[in-house]
Every structure is written in structure tokens, then in C-alpha cells.
C-alpha angles and dihedrals in degrees: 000000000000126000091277097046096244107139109235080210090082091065084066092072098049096146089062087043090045101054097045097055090057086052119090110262109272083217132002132200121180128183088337107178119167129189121174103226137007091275100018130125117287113250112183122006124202095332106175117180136171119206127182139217115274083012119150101211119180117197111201132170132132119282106295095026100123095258102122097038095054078053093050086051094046093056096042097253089115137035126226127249088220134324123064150265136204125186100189101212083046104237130048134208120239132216114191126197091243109069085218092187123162106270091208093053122081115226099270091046092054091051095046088053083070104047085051086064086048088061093239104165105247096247093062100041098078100063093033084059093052093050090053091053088044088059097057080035104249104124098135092063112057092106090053124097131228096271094044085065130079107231092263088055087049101045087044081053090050089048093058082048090054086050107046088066077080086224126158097216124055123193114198118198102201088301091176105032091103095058135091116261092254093051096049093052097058088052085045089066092036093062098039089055080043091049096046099040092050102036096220124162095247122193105186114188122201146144096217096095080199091057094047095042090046101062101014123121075183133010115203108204108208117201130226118289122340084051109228130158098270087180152326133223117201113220116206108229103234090141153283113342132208119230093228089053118130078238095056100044089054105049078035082065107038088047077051095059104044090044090061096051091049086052087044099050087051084057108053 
């Protein structure tokens, strides 16, 4: 990896970067700066990001940092204190980290409430929401309820959910961070063959560096409060990654140790 973190593996793939950079930005986000309240604490200060379409960014930073808020900006749930933001197919889904699925609905009816929303006409909802479970591999439970499901079943339901919005752009608050290591890596592998197989734009915000490092084509490293990019490490896509790999542990150190002297420097 080079000083600035940036792998000079990504330049072996130009026609892919190429032909993204000619493409218009999946999201945007230019000078973005948020404070709550006229004379409360600043948040987040002069934050610009480009993402591209098809694009895996993980946004990563210790609590309080401003993650979850720049999500919630990114999505429309908040409003910036100044600075903008484009999403270029104009609405993006969002994945919590609480399924918070409809305990009297079974899976698939979860999933066909959204596709109601969606304005999906009834006779077609049904089978629409079976393909969707079929995707994350849950099928066979679309006639189970919530409490019928383990917490991996019920984030993978809430991730058909989050898909069936039929949306290019997907924003992840922290969706696995509940759940036990075994469990999250088999999501982490769900949600790569998802990613891949749908082509969606995917951020993806989290505090495990593993985890971001892990699944990451770009991990976005956000310093202490006010949140700002400290820095960003490009990933080459040469495929799915374990999150024991000898890759995985390396970039998983030196994000470590950023990480700490941003922390550090907050501190002092």
C-alpha cells in the first residue's frame, strides 16, 4: 500500500476505473458540514465524497464520530447544515441494524408490504417477494414470522425488504453489528454474492475495522468529532475475501492504527 493508503493494486483493473470515472457519481457529497442547533456541537465539517456506481464503501470511525449521521444525510433523514448532497437515482434504500420487521407478518409479507409502497400491483407481490428471499437464500421461510427466525435469518429478511425497494443505491447502518462472529460472516458472504449479482452502489457504515476491511472496495476512514475523511484505502477486486486472510489482517492494522491516533488526537 502506498503513504496515503491507496493500493497500487486498484490501478490493475483501469478499464473498470475508467469507465467509472467517465460515469456520472452514484452519490455526491460536496463541503457537507452539520451542526444540531444554532449553537450546538459540530457534527460533521466539509466532508466531500465521491461514490460510484456498483461501488462497496465502507465508512468506518470510532462512536460519535458523525457515521451514522452522514448516513442519515445521505438517505434524506437528515438535512445538512451546509454543503450538498446528490444521489444520482434520487432515493436510496436503507438497512438498520435493528431488523425491525412486523412481528405479525410472516417474511414474505414483510417483504410484500414493501413492495405495496413500491406501488407493485397485489397479484404480483407474492412471487416478487419469494424471489427476493430466494436471493439472501431464505425461501423456505417466507411463511415464518419474526420470532420464528435467528437474528441472521431476520437481518437477511430485512435485507430482501431493502431490496425490494428496487433501488440503485443501498445505505447500511451497522446491519450486522448485533450479531455473533460466525453469524456475520456468513452475512458477510450473503451480501458480497447479493452485491455482485445486483450491481447496487452499497455504503456500508461500521466501527469493526475487520468487518470493513473485509468487504470494502474502499474503506473511508472518518476522524473524531467534527467528523472529516482522514483518509481512504482502495481495495482491487480480485474477489471475495475472508476475513482471516493475510490481506485482511494487514490493511485490518494499519486502519488500527490510524484509527487510534485519530482517537488520540480527540483526546488530548
Amino acid at each position: 500500500m502506498t503513504a496515503q493508503g491507496i493500493t497500487t493494486a486498484a490501478s490493475q483493473q483501469p478499464d473498470r476505473h475508467a469507465a467509472r470515472a467517465s460515469a456520472a457519481p452514484a452519490i455526491r457529497i460536496d463541503g457537507l458540514s452539520k451542526r444540531f442547533g444554532a449553537d450546538g456541537p459540530l457534527v460533521l465539517e466539509d466532508v466531500s465524497v465521491r461514490i460510484e456506481p456498483g461501488e462497496f464503501v465502507c465508512l468506518l470511525g470510532a462512536s460519535g464520530c458523525g457515521k451514522s449521521t452522514l448516513l442519515n444525510i445521505i438517505a434524506g433523514l437528515e438535512l445538512p447544515s451546509s454543503g450538498t448532497v446528490t444521489v444520482a437515482s434520487g432515493n436510496a434504500a436503507v438497512m438498520f441494524q435493528d431488523a425491525a420487521l412486523f412481528p405479525w407478518l410472516t417474511a414474505g409479507r414483510n417483504i410484500e408490504l414493501a413492495l405495496k409502497l413500491r406501488g407493485v400491483p397485489r397479484e404480483k407481490r407474492r412471487g416478487q417477494a419469494l424471489e427476493l428471499l430466494d436471493v439472501v437464500n431464505l425461501a423456505d421461510a417466507a411463511r415464518k414470522r419474526p420470532h420464528e427466525l435467528s437474528g441472521g435469518m431476520r437481518q437477511r429478511v430485512a435485507l430482501a425488504r431493502s431490496l425490494a425497494q428496487d433501488r440503485k443505491v443501498l445505505l447500511m447502518d451497522e446491519p450486522f453489528a448485533a450479531l455473533d462472529a460466525i453469524t456475520r460472516d456468513l452475512l458477510h458472504e450473503e451480501l458480497e454474492r447479493v452485491w455482485r449479482e445486483t450491481g447496487r452502489t452499497i455504503v456500508f457504515v461500521t466501527h469493526n475495522v475487520r468487518e470493513a476491511a473485509r468487504l470494502g472496495q474502499r474503506v473511508l476512514l472518518m476522524s473524531s468529532r467534527p467528523g472529516r475523511i482522514a483518509n481512504e484505502w482502495r481495495l482491487a477486486d480480485d474477489g471475495p475475501r475472508r476475513i482471516e486472510s493475510p490481506e485482511v489482517s494487514r490493511l485490518s492494522i494499519e486502519i488500527t492504527e490510524q484509527l487510534r491516533r485519530e482517537i488520540r488526537r480527540n483526546a488530548a
